[in-house]
N, C-alpha and C positions, 0 to 999 in steps of 0.2 A: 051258959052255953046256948048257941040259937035251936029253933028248930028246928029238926031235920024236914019236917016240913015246909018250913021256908027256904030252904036253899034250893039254888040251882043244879038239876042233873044235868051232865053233857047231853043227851039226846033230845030230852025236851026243850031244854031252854037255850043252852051255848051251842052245838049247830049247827040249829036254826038260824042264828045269827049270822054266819058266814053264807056269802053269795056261793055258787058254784065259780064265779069271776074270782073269789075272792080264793077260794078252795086252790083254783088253777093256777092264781099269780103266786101262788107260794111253796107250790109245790116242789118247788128248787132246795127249799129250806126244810120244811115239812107240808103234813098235808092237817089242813085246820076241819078236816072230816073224820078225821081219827081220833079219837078220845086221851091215845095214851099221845099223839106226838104233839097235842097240844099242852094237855098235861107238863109235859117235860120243859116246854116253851110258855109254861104259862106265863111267866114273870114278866119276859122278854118283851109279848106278845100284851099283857097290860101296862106294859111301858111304855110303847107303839101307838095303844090305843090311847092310850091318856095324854100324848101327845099330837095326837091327830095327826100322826105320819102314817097310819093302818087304819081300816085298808089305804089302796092308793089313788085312788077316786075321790074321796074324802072320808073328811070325818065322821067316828059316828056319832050322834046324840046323844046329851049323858046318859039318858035312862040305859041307851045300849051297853055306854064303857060299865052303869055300875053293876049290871046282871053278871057281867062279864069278872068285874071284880068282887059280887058278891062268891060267885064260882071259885074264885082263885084264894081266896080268904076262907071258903069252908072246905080247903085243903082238896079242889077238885075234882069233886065225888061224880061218879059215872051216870 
């Protein structure tokens, strides 16, 4: 089992990640400033990113997809 110390929380490390551009362009769907509606789209939203279709501006770097899917693999603790 990892460390709980290694993983990523939403407010520290997944957030942050997200522009307020990026927050706004998505708002239609959910809001990626929300911890639980990201939560519920996590999958959706590391399928996007690991495609470099998300955000829409472009891709992000991998360090960024894998904080992103460290988050979504330690069952997306708050």
């Amino acid at each position: 089992m990892a460390d709980p110390a290694d993983q990523p929380s939403f407010e520290l490390d997944i957030r942050p990640l997200f522009s307020q551009r990026d927050q706004e362009a998505m708002l239609i769907a959910f809001d990626l400033w929300d911890a639980e509606d990201v939560r519920d789209h996590a999958d959706e939203i590391l399928d996007q990113l690991e495609a470099g279709r998300m955000p829409c501006y472009g891709a992000w770097p991998d360090e960024k997809v894998a904080v992103f899917r460290r988050w979504v693999e330690a069952d997306a603790p708050s």
